[in-house]
C-alpha positions in Angstrom: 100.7 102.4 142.3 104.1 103.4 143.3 105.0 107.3 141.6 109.3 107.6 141.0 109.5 111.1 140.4 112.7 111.6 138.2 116.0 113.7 137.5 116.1 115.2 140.8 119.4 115.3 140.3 119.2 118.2 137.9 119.2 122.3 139.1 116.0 123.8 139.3 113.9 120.5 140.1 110.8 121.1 141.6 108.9 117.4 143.0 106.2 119.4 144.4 105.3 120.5 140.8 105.1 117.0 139.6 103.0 115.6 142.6 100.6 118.7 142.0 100.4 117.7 137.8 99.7 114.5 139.2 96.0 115.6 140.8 94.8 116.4 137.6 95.1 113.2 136.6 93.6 111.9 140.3 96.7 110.5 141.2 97.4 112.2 145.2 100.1 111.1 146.9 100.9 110.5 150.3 102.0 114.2 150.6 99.3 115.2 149.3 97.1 113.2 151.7 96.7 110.5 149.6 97.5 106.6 149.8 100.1 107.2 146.3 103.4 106.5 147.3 106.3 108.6 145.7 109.9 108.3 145.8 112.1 111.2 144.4 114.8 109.6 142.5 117.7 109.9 140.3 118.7 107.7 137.4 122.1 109.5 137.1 123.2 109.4 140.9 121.1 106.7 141.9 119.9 108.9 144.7 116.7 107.3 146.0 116.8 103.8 144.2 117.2 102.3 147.3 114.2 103.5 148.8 112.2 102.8 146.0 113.4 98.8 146.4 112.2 99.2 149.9 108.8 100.6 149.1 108.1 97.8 146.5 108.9 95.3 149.1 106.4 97.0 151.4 103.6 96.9 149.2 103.9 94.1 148.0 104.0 92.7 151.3 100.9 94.8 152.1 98.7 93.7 148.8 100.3 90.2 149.6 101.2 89.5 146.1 102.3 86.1 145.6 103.0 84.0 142.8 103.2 80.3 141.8 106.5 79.2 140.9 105.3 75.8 140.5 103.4 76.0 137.4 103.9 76.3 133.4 105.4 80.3 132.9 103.7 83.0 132.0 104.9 86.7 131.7 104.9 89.7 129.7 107.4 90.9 126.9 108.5 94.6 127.7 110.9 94.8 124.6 111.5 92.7 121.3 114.9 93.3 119.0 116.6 91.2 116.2 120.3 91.1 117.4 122.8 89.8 114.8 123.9 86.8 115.3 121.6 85.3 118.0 118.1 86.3 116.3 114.7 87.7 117.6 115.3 88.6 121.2 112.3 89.2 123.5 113.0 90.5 127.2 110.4 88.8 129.2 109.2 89.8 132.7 108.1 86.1 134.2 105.0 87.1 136.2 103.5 83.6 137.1 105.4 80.1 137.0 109.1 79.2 136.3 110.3 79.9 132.8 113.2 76.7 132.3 115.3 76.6 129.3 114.2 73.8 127.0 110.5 75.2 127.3 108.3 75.5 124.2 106.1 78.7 124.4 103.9 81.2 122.6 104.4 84.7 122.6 101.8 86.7 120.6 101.8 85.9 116.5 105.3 83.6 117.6 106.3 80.6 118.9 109.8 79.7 120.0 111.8 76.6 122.1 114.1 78.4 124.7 117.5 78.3 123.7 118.9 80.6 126.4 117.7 82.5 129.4 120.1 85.7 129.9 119.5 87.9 133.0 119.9 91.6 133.7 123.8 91.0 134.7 124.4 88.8 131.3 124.9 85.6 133.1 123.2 82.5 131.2 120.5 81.2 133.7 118.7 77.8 133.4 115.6 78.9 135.0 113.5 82.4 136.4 111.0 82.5 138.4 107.8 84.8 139.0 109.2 88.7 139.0 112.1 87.6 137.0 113.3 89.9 134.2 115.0 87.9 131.6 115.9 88.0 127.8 114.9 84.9 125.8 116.9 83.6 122.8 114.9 81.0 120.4 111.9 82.9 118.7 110.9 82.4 115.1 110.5 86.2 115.1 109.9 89.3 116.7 106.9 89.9 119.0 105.7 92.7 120.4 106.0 95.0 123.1 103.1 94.1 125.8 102.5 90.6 124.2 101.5 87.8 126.5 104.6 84.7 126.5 102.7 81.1 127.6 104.5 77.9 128.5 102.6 75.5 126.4 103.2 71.4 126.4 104.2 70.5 123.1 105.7 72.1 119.4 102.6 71.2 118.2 100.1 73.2 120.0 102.4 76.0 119.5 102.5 76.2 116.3 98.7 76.0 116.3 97.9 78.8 118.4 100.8 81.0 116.7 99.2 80.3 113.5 95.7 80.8 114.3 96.4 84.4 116.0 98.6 85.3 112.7 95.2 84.5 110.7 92.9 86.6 113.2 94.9 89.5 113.3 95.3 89.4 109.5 91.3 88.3 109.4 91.2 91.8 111.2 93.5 94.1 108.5 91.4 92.6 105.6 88.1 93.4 107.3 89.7 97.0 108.6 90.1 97.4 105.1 86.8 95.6 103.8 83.2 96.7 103.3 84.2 99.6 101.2 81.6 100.8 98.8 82.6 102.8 95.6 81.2 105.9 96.9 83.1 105.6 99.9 86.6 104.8 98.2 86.1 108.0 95.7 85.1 110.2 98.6 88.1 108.9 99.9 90.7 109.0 97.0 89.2 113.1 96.3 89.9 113.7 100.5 93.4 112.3 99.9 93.9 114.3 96.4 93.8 118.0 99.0 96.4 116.2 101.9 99.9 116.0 100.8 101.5 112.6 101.5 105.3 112.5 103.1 106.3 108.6 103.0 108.9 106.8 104.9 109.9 103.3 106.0 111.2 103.1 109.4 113.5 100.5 110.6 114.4 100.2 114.9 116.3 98.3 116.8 113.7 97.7 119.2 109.5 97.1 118.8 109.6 99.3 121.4 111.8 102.2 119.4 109.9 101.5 116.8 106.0 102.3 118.0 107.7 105.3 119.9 108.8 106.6 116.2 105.6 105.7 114.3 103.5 107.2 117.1 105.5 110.6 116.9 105.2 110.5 113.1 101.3 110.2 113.0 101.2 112.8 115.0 103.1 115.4 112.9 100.7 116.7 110.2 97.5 118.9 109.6 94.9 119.1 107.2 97.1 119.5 104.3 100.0 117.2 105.3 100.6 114.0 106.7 103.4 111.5 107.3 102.8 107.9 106.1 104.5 105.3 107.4 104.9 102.6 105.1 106.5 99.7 106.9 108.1 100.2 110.4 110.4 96.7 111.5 112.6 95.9 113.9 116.3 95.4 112.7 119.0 95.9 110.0 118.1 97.7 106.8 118.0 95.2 103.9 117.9 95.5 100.0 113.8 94.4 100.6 113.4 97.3 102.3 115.1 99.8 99.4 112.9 98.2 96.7 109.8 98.7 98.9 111.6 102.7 99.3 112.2 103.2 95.6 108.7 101.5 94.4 106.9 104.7 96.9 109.7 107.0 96.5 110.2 107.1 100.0 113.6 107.9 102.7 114.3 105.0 104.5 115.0 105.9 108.2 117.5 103.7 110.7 116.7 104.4 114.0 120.4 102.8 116.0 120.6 100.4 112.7 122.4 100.1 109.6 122.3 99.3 106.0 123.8 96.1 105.2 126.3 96.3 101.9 123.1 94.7 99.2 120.9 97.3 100.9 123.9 99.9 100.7 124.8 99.2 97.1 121.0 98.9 96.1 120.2 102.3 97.3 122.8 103.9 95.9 122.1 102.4 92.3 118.7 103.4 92.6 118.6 106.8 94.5 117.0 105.9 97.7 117.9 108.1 100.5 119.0 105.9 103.7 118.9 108.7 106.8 120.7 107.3 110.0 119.5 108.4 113.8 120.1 107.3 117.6 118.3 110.5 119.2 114.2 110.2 118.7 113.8 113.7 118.7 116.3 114.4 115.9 114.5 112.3 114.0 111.4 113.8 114.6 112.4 117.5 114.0 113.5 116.3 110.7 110.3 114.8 109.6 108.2 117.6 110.6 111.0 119.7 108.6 110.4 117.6 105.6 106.5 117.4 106.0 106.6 121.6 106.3 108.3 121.8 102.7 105.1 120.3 101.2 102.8 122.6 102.7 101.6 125.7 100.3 103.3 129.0 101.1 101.1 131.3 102.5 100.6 134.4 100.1 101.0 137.7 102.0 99.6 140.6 100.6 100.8 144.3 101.3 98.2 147.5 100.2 100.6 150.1 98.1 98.0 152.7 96.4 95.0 153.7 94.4 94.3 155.2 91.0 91.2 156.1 89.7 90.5 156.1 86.3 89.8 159.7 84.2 89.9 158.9 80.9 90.5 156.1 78.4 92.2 156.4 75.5 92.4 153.9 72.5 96.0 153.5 70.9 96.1 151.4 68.0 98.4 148.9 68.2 98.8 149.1 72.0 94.7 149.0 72.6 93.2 150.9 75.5 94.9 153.0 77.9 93.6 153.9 81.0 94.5 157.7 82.0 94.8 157.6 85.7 95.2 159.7 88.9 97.0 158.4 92.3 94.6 159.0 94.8 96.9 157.4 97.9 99.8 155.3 98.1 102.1 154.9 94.7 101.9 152.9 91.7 104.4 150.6 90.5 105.0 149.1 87.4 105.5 145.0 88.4 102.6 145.2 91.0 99.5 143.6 91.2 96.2 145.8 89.9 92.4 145.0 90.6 90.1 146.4 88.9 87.0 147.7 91.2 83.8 149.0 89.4 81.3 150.1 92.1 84.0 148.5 94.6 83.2 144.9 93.3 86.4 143.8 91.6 86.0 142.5 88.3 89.8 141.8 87.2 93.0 140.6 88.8 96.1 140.9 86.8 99.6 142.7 86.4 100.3 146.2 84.7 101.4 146.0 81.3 102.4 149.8 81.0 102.7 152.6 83.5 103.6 155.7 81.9 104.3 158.8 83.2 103.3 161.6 80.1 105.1 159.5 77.1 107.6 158.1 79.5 107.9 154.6 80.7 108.1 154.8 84.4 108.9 152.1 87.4 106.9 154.3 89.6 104.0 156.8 90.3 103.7 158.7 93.6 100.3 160.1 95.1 98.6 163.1 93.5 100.6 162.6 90.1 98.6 161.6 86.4 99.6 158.6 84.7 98.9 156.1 81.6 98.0 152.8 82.8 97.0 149.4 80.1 96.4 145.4 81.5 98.1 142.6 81.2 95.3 141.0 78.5 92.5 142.7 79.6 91.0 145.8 78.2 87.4 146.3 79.7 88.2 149.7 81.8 86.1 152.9 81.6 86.1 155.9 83.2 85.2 155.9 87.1 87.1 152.8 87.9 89.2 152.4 90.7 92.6 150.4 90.5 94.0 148.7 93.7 97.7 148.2 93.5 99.1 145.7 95.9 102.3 143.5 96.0 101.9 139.9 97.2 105.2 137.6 99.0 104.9 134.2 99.5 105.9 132.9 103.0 107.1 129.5 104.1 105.1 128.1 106.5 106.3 125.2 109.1 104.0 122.5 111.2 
């Protein structure tokens, strides 16, 4: 393991912080008196680049890793996009072997013939060896990040072992989703009826844009709220897409893509909201900001006074009336009142009257007499104590 310790470049950078974060994870460098190399380095500047070339090299040299070039490729695909115009696109490291143009491979769930081999500098190339990064034109779609690309001999066998891994991994969803009794799946659907759902559809440029998002999105979410996405893919936003958005009444997000004009003119005739991004962040903030507006507010109560009751009077027409005294605090007319008898409370309710001798009154300050009647409730007597209280609901934010 070779540790390139970033953004040097920037004020305040401290490498000695990172190589000590690093022991926690049992990672000691050479500093450190370890056998971790580190290079401090600088993407902006390209302060230290160099060096870490050099230090490669070295190992390498020391681990003495070799590869056959002389053998059917093999390598790993570190990003996956569907460019306009010249299709899926993987960029494949070639670990082992010689990738040639012409070659007929298998790359996860797809298969593909080379059509072109580009390389970092955006020259066509006809071949690249072991250690080669190079971006590979002529997939039937988009694999993904971390998938395994094998030479294989013939179109045949390709389209075999493609097909067969599609069937696993959907043998796999079904059975993810099997072996559901119908206890389980009502416990299930009375769990989901106390979490709020936030929906979305997610479309990247890259796989690798794409799991970032969806990872980030799972995350965001408690008890009571959760994001759900529906369908994350790679590429531009289509009118599939909008009628999958309008059918779960969910935003569709474009992370560095567009709508095309169908998808445009579909969502606007059908009120799906298309939200357009390039900063992962951004979108993030916004989704938690979304996914906070469907959480309950949280009720926050505030004490004002107490009354206790004297007398009750029947009116007719009106019904009882409680004849109070303000023992702390004040009294006000659009509070909220509980009822305590022997400090249990037995009501919860607003004031219906609060009078002041025959007078309607907003308020009723400590130490003063008052006339006091329920909102629909009339069982009072003499000895009980009224709580009055206000209550403000607060926004509250994952």
């Amino acid at each position: 393991m070779i540790v390139a310790i970033n953004k040097i470049d920037r004020e305040g950078a401290d490498p000695n912080k990172v190589r000590t974060e690093l022991l926690q994870h049992e990672v000691i460098v050479e500093a450190m008196s370890g056998e971790v190399l580190d290079v401090e380095v600088s993407a902006i500047t390209g302060e230290g680049l160099d060096k870490l070339v050099e230090n490669i090299s070295l190992q390498a040299e020391l681990l003495e890793l070799k590869a056959n070039p002389d053998r059917p490729a093999e390598g790993a695909v570190i990003e996956a996009k569907l460019d306009v115009g010249r299709g899926p696109v993987a960029t494949v490291l070639v670990q082992k072997g010689t990738l040639r143009r012409g070659d007929i491979f298998v790359v996860g769930e797809q298969w593909g013939k080379v059509r072109a081999l580009i390389d970092d500098q955006g020259n066509r190339i006809e071949e690249a060896g072991p250690s080669t990064p190079v971006e590979v034109l002529g997939l039937n779609g988009s694999p993904e990040a971390g998938d395994v690309l094998n030479v294989v001999p013939d179109e045949a066998r390709a389209r075999e072992i493609a097909d067969y891994r599609a069937q696993v991994a959907k043998d796999k969803k079904a059975a993810a989703g099997a072996g559901t009794t119908l206890d389980q799946l009502l416990a299930n659907a009375k769990a989901d009826e106390s979490v709020s759902e936030l929906p979305i559809l997610l479309k990247a440029d890259v796989q690798g844009s794409a799991e970032a998002i969806v990872q980030a999105c799972e995350k965001v979410g408690n008890d009571e709220v959760r994001v759900r996405v529906l369908h994350s893919g790679v590429g531009a936003i289509t009118e599939s897409d909008i009628t999958l958005a309008e059918a779960s009444g969910a935003p569709v997000i474009g992370f560095n893509v567009r709508a095309n004009a169908p998808a445009r003119n579909a969502a606007n005739q059908k009120g799906v909201e298309i939200r357009y991004y390039s900063i992962i962040y951004d979108l993030v903030d916004d989704i938690k900001a979304a996914a906070s507006g469907l959480l309950s507010p949280e009720i926050k109560e505030t004490f004002l006074g107490n009354a206790e009751i004297k007398e009750v009077f029947k009116i007719t027409g009106t019904g009882k009336i409680a004849g109070c005294f303000v023992t702390e605090g004040v009294a006000k007319r659009h509070a909220g009142v509980r009822l305590l008898r022997d400090s249990v409370v037995i009501h919860e309710g607003k004031l219906k009257t609060l009078k002041r001798f025959k007078d309607e009154v907003k308020e009723v300050q400590s130490g003063q007499d008052c006339g006091m009647a329920f909102e629909n409730y009339e069982d009072i007597r003499e000895g009980d104590v009224i709580e009055i209280f206000t209550t403000e609901e607060i926004e509250r934010s994952l």
